[in-house]
PQR file of N, CA, C, O and H, with PARSE charges and radii, in Angstrom:
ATOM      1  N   UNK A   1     104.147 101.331  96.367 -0.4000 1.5000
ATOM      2  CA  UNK A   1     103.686 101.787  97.665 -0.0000 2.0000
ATOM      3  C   UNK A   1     102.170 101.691  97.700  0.5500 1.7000
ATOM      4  O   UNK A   1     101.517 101.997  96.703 -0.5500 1.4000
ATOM      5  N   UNK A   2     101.613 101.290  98.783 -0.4000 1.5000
ATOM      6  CA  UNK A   2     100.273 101.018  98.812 -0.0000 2.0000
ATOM      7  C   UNK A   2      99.601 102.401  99.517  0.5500 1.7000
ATOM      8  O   UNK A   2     100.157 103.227 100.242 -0.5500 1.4000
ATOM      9  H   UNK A   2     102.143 101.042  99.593  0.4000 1.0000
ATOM     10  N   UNK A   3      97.761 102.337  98.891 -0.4000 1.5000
ATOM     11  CA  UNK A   3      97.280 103.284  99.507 -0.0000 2.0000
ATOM     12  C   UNK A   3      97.426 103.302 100.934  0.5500 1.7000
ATOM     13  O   UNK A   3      97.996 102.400 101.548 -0.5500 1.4000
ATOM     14  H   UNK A   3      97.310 101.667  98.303  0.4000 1.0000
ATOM     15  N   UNK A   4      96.612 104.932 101.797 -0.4000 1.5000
ATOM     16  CA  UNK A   4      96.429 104.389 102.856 -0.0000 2.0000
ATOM     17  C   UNK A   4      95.472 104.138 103.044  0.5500 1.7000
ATOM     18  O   UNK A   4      94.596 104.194 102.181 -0.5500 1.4000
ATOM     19  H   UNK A   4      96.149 105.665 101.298  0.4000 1.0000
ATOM     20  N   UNK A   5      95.228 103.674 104.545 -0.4000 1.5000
ATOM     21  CA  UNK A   5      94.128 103.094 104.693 -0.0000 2.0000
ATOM     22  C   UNK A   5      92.969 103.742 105.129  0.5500 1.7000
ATOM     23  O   UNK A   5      93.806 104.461 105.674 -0.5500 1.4000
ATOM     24  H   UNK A   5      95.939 103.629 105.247  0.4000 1.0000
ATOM     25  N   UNK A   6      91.635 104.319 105.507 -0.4000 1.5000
ATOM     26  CA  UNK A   6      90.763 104.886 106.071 -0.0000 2.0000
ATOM     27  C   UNK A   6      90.624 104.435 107.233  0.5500 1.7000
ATOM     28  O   UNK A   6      90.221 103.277 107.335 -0.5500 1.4000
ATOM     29  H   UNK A   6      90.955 103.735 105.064  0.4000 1.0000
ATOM     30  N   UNK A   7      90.887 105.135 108.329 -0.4000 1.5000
ATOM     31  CA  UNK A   7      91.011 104.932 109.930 -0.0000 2.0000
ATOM     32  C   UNK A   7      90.790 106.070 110.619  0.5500 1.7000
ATOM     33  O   UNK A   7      91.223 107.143 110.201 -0.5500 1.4000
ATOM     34  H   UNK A   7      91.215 106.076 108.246  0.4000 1.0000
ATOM     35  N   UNK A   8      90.023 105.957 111.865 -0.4000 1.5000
ATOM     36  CA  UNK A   8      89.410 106.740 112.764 -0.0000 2.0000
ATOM     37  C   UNK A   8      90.681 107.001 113.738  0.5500 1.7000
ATOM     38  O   UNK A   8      91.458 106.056 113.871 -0.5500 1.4000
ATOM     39  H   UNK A   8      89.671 105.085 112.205  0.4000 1.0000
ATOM     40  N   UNK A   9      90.917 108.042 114.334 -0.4000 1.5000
ATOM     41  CA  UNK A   9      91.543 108.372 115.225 -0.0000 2.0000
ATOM     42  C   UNK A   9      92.142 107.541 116.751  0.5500 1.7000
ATOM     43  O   UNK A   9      93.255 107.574 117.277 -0.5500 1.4000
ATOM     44  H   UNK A   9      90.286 108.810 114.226  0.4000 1.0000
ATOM     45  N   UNK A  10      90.958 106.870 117.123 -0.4000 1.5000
ATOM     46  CA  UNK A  10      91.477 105.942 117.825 -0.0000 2.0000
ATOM     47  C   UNK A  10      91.691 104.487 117.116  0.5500 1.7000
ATOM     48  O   UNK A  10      91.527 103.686 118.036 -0.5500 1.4000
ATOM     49  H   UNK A  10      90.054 106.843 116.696  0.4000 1.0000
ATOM     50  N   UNK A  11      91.845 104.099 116.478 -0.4000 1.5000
ATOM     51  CA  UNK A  11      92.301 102.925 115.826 -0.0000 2.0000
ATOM     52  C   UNK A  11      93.701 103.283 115.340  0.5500 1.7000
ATOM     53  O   UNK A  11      94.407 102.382 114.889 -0.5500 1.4000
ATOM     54  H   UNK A  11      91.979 104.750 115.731  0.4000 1.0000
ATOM     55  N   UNK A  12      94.311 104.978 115.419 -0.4000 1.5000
ATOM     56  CA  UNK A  12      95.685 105.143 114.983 -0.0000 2.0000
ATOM     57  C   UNK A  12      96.173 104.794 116.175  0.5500 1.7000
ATOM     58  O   UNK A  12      97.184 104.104 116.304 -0.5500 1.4000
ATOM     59  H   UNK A  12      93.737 105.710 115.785  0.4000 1.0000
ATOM     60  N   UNK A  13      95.265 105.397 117.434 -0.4000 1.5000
ATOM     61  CA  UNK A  13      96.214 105.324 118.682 -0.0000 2.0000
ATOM     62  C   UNK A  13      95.720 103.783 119.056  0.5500 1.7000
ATOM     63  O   UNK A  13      96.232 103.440 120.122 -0.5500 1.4000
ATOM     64  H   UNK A  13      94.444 105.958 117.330  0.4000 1.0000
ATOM     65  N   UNK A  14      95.272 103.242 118.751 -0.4000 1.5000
ATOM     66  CA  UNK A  14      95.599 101.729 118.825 -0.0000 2.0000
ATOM     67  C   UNK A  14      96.720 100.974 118.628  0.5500 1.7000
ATOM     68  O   UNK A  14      97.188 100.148 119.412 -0.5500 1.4000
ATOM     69  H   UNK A  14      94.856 103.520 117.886  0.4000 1.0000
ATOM     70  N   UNK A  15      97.173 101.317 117.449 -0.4000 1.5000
ATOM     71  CA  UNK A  15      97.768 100.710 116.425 -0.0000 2.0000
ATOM     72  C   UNK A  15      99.452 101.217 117.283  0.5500 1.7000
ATOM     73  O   UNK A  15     100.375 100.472 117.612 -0.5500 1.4000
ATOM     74  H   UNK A  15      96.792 101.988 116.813  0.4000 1.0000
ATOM     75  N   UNK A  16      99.388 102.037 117.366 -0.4000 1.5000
ATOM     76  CA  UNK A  16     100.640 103.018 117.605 -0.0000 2.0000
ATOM     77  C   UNK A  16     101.094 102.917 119.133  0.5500 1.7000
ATOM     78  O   UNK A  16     102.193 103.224 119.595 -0.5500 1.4000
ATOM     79  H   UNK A  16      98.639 102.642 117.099  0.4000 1.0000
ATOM     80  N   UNK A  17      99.900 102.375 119.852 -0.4000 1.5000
ATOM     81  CA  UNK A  17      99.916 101.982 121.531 -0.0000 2.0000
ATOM     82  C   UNK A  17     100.818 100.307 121.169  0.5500 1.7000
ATOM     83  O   UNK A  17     101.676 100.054 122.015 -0.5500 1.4000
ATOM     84  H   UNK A  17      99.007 102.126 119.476  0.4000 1.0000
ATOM     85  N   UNK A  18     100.667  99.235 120.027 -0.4000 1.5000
ATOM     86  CA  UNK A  18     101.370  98.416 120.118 -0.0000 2.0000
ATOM     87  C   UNK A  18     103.022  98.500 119.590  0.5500 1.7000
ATOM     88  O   UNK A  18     103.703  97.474 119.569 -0.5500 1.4000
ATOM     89  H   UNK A  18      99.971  99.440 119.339  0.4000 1.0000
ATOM     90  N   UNK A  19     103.567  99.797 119.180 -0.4000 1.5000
ATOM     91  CA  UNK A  19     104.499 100.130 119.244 -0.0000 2.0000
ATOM     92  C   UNK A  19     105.362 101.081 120.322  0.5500 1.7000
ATOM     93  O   UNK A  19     106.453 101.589 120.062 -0.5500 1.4000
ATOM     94  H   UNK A  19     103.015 100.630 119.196  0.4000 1.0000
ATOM     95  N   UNK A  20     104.801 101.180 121.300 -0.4000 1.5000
ATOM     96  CA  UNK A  20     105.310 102.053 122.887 -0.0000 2.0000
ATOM     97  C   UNK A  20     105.073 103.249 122.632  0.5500 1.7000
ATOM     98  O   UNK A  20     105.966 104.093 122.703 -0.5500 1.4000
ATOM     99  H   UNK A  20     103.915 100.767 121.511  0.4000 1.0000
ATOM    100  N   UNK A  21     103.418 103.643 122.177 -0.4000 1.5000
ATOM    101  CA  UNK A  21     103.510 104.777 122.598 -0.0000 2.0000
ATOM    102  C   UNK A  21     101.957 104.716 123.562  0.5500 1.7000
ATOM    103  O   UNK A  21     101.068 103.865 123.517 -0.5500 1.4000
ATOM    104  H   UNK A  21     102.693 102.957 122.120  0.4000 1.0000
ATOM    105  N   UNK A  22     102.079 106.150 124.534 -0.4000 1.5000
ATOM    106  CA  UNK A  22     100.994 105.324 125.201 -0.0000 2.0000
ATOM    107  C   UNK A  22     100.295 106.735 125.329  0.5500 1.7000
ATOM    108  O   UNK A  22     100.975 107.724 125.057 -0.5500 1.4000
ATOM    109  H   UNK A  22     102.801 106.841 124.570  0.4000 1.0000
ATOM    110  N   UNK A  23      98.709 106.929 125.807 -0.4000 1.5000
ATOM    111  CA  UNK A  23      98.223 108.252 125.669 -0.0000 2.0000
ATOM    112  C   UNK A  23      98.597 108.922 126.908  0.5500 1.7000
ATOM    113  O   UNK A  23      98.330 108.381 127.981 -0.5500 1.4000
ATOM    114  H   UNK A  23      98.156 106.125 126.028  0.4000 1.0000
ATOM    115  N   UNK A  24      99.436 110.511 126.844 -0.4000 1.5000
ATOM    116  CA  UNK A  24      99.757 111.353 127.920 -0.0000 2.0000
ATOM    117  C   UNK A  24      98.695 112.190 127.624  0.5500 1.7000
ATOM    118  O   UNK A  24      98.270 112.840 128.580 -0.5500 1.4000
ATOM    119  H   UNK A  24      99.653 110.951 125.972  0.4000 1.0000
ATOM    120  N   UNK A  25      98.318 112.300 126.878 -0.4000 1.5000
ATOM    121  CA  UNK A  25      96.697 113.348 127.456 -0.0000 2.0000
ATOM    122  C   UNK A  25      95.868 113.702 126.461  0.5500 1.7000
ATOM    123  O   UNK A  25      96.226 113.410 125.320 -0.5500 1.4000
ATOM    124  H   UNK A  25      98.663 111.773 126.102  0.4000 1.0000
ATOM    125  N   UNK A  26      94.497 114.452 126.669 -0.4000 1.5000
ATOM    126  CA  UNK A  26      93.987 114.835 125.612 -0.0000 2.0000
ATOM    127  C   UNK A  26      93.067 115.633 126.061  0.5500 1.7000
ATOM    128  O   UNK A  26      92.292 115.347 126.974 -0.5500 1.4000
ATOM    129  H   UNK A  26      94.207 114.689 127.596  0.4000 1.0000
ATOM    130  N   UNK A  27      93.112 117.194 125.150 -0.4000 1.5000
ATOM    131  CA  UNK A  27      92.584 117.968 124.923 -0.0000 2.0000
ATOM    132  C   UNK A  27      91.743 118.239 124.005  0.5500 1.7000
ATOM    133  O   UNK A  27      92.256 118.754 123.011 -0.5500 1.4000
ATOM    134  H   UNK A  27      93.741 117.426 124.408  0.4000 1.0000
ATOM    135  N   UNK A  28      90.151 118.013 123.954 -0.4000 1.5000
ATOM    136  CA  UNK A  28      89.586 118.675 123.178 -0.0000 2.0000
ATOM    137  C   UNK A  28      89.703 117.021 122.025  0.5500 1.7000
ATOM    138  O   UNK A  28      89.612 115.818 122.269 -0.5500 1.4000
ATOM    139  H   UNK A  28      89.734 117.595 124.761  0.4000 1.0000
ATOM    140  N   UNK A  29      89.911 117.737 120.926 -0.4000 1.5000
ATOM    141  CA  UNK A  29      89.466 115.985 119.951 -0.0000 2.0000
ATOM    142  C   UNK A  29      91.335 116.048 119.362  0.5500 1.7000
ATOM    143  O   UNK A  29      91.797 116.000 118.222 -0.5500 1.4000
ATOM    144  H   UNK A  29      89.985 118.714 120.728  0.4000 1.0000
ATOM    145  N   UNK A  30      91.972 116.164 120.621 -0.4000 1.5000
ATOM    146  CA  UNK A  30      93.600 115.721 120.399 -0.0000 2.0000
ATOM    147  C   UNK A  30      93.654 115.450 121.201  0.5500 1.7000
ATOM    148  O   UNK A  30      93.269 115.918 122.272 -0.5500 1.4000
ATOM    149  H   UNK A  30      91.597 116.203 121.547  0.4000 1.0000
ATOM    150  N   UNK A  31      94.575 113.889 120.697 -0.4000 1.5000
ATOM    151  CA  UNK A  31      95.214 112.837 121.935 -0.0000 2.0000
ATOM    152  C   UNK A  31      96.760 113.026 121.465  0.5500 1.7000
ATOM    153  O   UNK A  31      97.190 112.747 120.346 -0.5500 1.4000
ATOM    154  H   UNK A  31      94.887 113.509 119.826  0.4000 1.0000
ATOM    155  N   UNK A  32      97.378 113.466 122.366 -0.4000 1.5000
ATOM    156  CA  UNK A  32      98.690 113.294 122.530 -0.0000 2.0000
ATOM    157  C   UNK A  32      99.245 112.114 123.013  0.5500 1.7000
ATOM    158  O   UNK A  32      99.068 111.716 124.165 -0.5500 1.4000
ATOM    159  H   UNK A  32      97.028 113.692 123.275  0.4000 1.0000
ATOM    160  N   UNK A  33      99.818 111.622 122.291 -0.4000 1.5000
ATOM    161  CA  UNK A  33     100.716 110.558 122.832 -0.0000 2.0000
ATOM    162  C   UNK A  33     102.202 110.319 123.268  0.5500 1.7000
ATOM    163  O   UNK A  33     102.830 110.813 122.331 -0.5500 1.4000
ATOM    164  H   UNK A  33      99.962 111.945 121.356  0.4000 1.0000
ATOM    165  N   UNK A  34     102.785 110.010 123.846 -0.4000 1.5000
ATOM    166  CA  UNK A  34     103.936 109.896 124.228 -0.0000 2.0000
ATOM    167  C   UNK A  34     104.822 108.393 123.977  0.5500 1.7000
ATOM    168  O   UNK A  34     104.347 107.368 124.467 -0.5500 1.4000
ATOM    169  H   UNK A  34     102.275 109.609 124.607  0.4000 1.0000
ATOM    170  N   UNK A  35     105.802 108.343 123.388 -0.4000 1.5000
ATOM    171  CA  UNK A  35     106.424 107.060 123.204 -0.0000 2.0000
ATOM    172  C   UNK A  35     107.121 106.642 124.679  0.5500 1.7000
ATOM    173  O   UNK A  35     107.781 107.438 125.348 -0.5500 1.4000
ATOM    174  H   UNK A  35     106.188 109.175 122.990  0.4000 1.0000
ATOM    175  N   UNK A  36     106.879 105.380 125.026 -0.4000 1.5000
ATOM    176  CA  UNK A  36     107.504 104.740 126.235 -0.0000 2.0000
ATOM    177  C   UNK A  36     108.770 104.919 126.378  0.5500 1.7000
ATOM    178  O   UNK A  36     108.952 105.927 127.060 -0.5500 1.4000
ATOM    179  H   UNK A  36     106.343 104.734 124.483  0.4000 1.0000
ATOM    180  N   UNK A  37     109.605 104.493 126.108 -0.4000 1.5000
ATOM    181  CA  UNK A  37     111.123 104.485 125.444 -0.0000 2.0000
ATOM    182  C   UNK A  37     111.706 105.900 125.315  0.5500 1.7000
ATOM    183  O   UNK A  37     111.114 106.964 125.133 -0.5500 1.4000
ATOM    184  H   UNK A  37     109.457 103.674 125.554  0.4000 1.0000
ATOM    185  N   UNK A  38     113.055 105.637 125.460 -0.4000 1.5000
ATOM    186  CA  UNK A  38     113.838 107.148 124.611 -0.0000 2.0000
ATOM    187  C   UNK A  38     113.821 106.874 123.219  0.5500 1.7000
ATOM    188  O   UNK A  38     113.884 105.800 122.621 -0.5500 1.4000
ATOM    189  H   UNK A  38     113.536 104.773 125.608  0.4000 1.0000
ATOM    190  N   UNK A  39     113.703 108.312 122.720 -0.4000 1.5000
ATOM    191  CA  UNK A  39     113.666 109.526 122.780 -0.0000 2.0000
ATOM    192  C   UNK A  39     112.349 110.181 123.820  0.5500 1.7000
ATOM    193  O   UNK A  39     112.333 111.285 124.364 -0.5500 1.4000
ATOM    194  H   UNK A  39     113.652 109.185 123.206  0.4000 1.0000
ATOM    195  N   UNK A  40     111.577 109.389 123.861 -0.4000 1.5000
ATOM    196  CA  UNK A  40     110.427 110.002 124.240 -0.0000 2.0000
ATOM    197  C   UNK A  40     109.655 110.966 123.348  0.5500 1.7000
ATOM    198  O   UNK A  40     109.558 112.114 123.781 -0.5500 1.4000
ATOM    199  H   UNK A  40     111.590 108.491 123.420  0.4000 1.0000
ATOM    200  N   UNK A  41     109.136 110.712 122.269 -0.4000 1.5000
ATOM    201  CA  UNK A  41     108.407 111.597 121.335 -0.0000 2.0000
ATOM    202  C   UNK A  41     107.150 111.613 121.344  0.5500 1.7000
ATOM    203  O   UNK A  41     106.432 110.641 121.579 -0.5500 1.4000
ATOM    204  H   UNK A  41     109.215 109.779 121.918  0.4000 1.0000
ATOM    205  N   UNK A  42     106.737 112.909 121.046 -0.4000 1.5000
ATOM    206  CA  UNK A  42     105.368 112.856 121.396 -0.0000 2.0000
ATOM    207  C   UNK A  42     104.666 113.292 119.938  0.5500 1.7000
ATOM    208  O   UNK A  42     104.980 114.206 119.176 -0.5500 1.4000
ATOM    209  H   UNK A  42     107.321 113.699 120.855  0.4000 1.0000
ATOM    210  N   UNK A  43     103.584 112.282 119.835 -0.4000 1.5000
ATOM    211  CA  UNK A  43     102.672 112.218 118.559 -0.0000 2.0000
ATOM    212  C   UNK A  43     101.494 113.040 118.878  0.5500 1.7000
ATOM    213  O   UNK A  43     101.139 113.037 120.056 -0.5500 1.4000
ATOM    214  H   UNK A  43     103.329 111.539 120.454  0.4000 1.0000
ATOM    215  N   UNK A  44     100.766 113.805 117.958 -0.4000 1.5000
ATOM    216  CA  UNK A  44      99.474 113.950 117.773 -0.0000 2.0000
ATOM    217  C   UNK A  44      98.270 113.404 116.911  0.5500 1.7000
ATOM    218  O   UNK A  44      98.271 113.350 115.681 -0.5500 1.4000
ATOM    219  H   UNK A  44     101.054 113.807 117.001  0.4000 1.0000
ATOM    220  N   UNK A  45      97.300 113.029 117.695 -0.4000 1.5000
ATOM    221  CA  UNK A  45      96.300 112.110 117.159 -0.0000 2.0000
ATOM    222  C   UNK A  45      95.047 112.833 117.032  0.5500 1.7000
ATOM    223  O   UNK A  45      94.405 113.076 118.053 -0.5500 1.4000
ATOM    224  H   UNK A  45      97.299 113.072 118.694  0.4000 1.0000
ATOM    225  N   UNK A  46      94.614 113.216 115.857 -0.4000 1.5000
ATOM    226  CA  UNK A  46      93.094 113.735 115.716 -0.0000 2.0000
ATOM    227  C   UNK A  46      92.004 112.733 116.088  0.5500 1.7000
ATOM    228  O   UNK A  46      91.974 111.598 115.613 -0.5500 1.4000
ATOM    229  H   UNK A  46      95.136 113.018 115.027  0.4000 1.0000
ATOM    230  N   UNK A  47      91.137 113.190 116.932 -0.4000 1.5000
ATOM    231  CA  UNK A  47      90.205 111.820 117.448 -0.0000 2.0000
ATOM    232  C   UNK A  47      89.006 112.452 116.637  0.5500 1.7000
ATOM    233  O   UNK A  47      88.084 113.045 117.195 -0.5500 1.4000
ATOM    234  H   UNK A  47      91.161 114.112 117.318  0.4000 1.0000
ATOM    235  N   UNK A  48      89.095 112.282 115.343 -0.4000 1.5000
ATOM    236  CA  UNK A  48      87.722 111.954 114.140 -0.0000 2.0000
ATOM    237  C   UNK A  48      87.390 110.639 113.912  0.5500 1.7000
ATOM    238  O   UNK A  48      87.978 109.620 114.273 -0.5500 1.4000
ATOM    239  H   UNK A  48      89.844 111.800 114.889  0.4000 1.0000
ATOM    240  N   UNK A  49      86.235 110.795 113.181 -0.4000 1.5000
ATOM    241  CA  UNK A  49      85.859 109.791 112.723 -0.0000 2.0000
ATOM    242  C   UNK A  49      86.886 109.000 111.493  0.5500 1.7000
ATOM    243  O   UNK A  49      87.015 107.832 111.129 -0.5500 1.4000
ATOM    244  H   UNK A  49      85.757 111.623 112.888  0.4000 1.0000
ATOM    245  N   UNK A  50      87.215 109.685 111.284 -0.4000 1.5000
ATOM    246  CA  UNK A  50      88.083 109.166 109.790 -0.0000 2.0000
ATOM    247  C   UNK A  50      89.117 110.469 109.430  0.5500 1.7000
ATOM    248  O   UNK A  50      88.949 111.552 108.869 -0.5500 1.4000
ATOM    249  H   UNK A  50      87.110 110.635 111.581  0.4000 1.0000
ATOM    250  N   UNK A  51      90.272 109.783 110.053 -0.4000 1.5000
ATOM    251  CA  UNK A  51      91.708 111.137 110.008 -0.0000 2.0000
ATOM    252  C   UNK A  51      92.401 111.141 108.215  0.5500 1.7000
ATOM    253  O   UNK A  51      92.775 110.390 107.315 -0.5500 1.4000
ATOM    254  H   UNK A  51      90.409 108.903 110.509  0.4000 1.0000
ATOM    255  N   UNK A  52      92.189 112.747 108.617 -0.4000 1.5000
ATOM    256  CA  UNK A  52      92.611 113.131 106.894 -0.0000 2.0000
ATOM    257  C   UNK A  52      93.999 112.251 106.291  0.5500 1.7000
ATOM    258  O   UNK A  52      94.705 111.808 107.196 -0.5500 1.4000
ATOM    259  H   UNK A  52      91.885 113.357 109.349  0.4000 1.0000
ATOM    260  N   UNK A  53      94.362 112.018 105.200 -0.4000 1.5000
ATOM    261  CA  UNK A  53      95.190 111.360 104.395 -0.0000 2.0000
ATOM    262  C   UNK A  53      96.441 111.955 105.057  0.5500 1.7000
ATOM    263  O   UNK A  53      97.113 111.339 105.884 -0.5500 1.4000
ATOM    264  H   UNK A  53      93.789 112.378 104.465  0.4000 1.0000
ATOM    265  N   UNK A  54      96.699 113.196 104.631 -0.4000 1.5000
ATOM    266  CA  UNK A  54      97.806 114.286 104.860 -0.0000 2.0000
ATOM    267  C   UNK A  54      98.119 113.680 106.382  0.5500 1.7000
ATOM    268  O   UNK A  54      99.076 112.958 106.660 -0.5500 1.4000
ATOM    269  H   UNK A  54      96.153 113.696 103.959  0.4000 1.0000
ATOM    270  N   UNK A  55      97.031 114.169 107.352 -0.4000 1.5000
ATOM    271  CA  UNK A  55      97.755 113.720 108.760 -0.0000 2.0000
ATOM    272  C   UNK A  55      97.922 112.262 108.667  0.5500 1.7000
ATOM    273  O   UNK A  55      98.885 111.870 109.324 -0.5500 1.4000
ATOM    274  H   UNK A  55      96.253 114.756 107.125  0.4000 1.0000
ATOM    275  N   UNK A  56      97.344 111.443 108.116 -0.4000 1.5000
ATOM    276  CA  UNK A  56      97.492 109.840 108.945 -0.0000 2.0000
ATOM    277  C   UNK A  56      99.380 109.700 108.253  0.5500 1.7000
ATOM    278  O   UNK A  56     100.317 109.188 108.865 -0.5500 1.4000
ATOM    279  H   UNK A  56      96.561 111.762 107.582  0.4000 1.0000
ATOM    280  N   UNK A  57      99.426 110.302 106.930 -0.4000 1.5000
ATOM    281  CA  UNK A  57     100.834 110.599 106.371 -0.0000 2.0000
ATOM    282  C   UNK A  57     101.719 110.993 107.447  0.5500 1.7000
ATOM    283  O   UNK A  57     102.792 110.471 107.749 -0.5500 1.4000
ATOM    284  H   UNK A  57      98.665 110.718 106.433  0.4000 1.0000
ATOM    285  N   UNK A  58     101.228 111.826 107.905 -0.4000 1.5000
ATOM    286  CA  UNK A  58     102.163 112.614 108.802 -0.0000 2.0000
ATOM    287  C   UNK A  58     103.159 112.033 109.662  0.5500 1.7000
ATOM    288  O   UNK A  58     104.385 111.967 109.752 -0.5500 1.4000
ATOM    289  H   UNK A  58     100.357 112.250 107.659  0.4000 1.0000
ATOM    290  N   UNK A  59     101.922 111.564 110.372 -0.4000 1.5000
ATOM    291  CA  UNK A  59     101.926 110.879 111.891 -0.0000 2.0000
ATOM    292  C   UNK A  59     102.918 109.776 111.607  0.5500 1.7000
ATOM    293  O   UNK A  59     103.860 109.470 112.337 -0.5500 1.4000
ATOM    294  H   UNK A  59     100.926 111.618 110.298  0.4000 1.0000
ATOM    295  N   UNK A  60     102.561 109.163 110.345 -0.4000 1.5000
ATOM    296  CA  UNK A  60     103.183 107.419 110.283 -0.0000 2.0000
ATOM    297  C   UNK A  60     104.900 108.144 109.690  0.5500 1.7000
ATOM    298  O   UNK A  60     105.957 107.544 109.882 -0.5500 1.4000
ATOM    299  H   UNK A  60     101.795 109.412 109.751  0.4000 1.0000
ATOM    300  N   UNK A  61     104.831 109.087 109.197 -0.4000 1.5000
ATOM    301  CA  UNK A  61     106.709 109.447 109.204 -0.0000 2.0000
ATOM    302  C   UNK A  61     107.376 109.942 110.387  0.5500 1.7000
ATOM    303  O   UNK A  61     108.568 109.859 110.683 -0.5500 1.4000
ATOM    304  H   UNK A  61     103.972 109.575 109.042  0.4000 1.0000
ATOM    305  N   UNK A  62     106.156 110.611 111.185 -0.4000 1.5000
ATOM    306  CA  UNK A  62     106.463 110.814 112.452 -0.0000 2.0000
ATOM    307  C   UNK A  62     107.268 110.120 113.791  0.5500 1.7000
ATOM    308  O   UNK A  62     108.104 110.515 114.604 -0.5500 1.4000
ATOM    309  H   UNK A  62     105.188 110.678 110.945  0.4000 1.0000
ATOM    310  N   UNK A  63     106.441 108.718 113.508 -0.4000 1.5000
ATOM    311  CA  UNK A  63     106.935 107.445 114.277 -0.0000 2.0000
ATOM    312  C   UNK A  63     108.132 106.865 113.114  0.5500 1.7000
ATOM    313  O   UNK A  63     109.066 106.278 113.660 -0.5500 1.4000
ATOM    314  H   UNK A  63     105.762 108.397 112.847  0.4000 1.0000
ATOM    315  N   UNK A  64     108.178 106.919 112.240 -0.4000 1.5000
ATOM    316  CA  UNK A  64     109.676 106.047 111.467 -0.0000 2.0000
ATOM    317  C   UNK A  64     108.933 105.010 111.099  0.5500 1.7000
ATOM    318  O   UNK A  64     109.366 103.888 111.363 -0.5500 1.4000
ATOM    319  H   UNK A  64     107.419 107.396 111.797  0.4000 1.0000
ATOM    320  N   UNK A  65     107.933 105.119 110.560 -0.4000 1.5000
ATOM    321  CA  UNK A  65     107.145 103.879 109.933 -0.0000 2.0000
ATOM    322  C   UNK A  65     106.629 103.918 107.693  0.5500 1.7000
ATOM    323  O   UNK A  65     106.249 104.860 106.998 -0.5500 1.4000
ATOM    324  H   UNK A  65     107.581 106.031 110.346  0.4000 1.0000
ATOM    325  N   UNK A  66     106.862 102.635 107.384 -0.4000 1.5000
ATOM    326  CA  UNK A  66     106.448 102.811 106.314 -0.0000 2.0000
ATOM    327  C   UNK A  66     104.710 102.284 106.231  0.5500 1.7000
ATOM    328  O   UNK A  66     104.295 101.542 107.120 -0.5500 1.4000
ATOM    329  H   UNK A  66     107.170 101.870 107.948  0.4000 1.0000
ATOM    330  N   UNK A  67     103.847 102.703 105.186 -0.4000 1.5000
ATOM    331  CA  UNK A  67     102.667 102.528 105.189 -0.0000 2.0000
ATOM    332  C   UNK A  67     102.313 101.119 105.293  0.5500 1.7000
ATOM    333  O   UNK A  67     101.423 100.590 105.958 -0.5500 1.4000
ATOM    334  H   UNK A  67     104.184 103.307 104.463  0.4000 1.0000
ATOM    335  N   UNK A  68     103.222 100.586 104.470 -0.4000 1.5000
ATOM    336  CA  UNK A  68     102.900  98.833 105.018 -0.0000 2.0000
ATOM    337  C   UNK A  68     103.154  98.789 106.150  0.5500 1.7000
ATOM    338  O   UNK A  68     102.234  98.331 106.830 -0.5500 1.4000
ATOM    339  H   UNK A  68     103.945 101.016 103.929  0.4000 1.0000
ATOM    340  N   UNK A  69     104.067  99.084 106.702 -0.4000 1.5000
ATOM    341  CA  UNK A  69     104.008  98.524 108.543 -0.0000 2.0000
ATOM    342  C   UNK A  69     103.097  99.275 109.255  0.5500 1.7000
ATOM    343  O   UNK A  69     102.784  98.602 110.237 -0.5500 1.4000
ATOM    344  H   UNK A  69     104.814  99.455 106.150  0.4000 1.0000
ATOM    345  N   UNK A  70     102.318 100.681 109.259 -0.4000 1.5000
ATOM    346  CA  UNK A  70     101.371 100.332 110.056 -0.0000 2.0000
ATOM    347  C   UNK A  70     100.147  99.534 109.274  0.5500 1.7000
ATOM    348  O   UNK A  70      99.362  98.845 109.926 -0.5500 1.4000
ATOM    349  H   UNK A  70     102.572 101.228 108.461  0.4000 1.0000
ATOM    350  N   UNK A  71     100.057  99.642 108.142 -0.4000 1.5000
ATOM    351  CA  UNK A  71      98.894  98.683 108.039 -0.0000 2.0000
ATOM    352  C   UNK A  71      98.859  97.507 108.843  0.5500 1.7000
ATOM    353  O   UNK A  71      97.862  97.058 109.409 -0.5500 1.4000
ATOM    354  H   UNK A  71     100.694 100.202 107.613  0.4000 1.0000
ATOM    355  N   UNK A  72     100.394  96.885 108.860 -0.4000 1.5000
ATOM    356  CA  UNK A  72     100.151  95.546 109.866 -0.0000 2.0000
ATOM    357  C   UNK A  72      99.944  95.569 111.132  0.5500 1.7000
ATOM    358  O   UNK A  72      99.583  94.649 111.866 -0.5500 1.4000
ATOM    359  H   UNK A  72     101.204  97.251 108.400  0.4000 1.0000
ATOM    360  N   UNK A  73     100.326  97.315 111.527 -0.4000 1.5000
ATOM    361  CA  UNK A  73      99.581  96.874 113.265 -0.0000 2.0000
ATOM    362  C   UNK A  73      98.216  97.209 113.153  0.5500 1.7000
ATOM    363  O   UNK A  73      97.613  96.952 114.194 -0.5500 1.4000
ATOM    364  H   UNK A  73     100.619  98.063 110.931  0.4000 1.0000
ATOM    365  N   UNK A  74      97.340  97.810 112.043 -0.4000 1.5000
ATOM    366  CA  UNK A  74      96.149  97.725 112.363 -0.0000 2.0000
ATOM    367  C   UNK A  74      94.987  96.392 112.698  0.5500 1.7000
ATOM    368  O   UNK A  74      93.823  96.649 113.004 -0.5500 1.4000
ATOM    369  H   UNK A  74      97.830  98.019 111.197  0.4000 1.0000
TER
END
């Protein structure tokens, strides 16, 4: 399993916008996102400069993704 990668908050919701999810709002330095599609799930995105290990972990089991596949949508 490969490391992850060091990425800023909007480069997750980049990455994660080319898998159907798209931004429903944001409060403060959280972007919520919403997936296009059913289920309709909604992600949270820390908008730092560089999102902690633990969350970028999070997020990417969140969506049903392994670390190699989002590396490739980055």
């Amino acid at each position: 399993m490969a490391g992850l990668p060091r990425v800023s908050g909007r480069e997750v919701v980049k990455a994660l916008r080319k898998i159907g999810y798209e931004p429903d709002r944001q409060r403060g330095s959280h972007i919520v996102l919403r997936q296009t599609a059913e289920p309709h799930r909604r992600i949270v995105v820390p908008d730092h400069n560089e999102v902690a290990t633990g969350t970028l972990r999070a997020i990417i089991r969140q969506v049903g993704l392994t670390v190699d596949e989002f590396k490739a949508l980055l």
